[in-house]
N, C-alpha and C positions, 0 to 999 in steps of 0.2 A: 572545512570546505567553504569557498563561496555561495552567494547567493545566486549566483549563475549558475557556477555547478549543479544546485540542487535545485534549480528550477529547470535545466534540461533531463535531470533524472525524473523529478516527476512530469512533465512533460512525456517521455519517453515510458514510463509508467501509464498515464492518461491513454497512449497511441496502444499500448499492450492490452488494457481494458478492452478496449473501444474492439480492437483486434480478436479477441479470445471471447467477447460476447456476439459480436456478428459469426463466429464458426461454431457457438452455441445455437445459434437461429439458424442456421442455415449449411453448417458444415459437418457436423457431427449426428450420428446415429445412435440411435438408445436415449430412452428418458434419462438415466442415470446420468451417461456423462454428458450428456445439454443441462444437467442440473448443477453439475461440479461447477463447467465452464462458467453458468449464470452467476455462481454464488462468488465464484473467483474473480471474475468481472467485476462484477459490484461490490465486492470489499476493497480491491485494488482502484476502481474509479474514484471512491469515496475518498480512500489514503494516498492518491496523487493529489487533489484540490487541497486535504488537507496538509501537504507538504508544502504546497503553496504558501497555504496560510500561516503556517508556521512559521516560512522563512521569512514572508510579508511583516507578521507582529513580531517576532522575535531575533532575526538573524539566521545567517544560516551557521552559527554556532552552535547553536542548542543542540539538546538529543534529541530533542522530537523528531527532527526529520529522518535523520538516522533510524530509529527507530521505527518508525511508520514503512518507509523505505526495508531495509531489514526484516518486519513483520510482513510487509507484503509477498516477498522473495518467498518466504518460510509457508503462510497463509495459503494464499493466491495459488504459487506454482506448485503444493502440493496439492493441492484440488486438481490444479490443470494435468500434473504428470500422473495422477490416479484416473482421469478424463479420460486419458491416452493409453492404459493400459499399465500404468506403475503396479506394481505390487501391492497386497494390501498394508504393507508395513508405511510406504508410505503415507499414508493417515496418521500416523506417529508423529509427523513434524508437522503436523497442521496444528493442534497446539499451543505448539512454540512459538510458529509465529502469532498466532491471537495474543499468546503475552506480552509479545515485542508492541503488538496496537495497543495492547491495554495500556503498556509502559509508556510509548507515543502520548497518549491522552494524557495521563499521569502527569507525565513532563512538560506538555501543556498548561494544565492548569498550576505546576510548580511555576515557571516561569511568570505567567500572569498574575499567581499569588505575589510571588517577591519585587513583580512590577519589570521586568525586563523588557521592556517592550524597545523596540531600537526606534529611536530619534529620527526622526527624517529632517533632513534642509531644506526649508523653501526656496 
């Protein structure tokens, strides 16, 4: 994918945060799920900037952003759909997506280690 693509994904990632922690403050009932929502907001704001930054230092070739993206989806929206009354099975794929971020990071600092970082043109 482009680096435009993935900078209107996380983008649109960043508006979803921003979204699903103001209906933690303000829209939802029970400590519980204003808790889910917080946690899900703030792992997903964190892993849109850092798709940015991924695509910024590296391309939007990499896996990082894939992965960050992907982990978020898995992360984020099982919190958010347990929030909202999922089942409790869904905490099962919460997880999965933490390894998709762990793997994000990973691929991070792989990238950095072998020096990929993309050239810019003045």
């Amino acid at each position: 994918m482009s680096g435009r693509t993935w900078t209107v994904l996380a983008a649109l990632s960043g508006f979803a945060a921003v979204a699903f922690g103001a209906f933690a403050a303000h829209g939802v009932e029970g400590a519980r799920a204003a808790e889910l929502l917080r946690t899900g907001a703030h792992y997903q704001a964190v892993h849109a900037v850092a798709v940015l930054c991924a695509v910024a230092l590296f391309g939007g070739g990499r896996a990082a952003p894939a992965l960050f993206l992907v982990g978020t989806l898995l992360f984020s929206g099982s919190l958010y759909a347990m929030a909202f009354g999922a089942p409790g099975w869904a905490g099962m794929i919460t997880p999965l997506g933490g390894l998709a971020l762990l793997a994000g990071w990973l691929a991070v600092a792989w990238a950095a280690w072998k020096g990929q970082r993309v050239e810019r043109q003045a």
